[in-house]
C-alpha positions as CSV (number, residue, x, y, z in Angstrom):
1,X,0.0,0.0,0.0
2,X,2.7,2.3,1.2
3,X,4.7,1.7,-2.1
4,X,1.8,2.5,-4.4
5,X,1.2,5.4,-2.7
6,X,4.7,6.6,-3.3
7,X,5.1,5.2,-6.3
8,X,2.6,7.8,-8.2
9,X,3.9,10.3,-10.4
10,X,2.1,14.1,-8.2
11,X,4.0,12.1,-4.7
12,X,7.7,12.1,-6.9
13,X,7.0,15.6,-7.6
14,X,6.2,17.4,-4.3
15,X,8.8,15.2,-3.1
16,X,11.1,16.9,-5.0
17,X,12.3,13.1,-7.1
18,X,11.7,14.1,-10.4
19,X,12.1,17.8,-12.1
20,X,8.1,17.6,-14.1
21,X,5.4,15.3,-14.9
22,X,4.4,15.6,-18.4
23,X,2.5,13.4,-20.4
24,X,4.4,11.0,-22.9
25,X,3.0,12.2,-25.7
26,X,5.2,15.7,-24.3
27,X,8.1,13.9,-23.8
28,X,8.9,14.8,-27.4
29,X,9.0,18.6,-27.1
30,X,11.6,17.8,-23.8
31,X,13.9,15.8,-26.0
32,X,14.0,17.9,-28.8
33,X,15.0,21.2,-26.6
34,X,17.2,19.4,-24.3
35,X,19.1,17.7,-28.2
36,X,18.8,21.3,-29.2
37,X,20.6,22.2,-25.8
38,X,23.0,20.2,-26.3
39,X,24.2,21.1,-30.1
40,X,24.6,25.0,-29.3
41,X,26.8,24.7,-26.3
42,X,28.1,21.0,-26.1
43,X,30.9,21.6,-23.8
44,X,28.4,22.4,-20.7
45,X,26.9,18.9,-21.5
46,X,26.4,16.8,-18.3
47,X,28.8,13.2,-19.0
48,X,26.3,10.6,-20.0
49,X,27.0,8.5,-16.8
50,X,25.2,11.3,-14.9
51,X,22.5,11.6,-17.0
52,X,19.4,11.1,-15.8
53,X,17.1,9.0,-18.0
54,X,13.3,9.5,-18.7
55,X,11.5,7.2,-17.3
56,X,7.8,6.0,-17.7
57,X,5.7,5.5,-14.3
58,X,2.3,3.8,-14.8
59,X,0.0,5.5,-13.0
């Protein structure tokens, strides 16, 4: 019980474990700014071992 209610995507966000819930079909538009991001300034990119990953939470 306790981990379904933890587990759902508005508890990760007040807790402060993810950045934004968006809806998948969103996840596009995050992608594309963040690969746009990355090709005007590529040296401020975080190292790919520290990124973080999207991640889908059925909810």
């Amino acid at each position: 019980q306790e981990y379904v209610a933890k587990s759902r995507p508005a508890y990760c966000a007040k807790t402060g474990m993810v950045d934004e819930v968006v809806a998948f079909k969103d996840m596009r538009k995050y992608l594309v700014a963040f690969a746009n991001c990355c090709y005007q300034n590529p040296v401020s990119i975080t190292p790919q071992h520290q990124m973080i990953l999207p991640r889908i939470i059925k909810g």
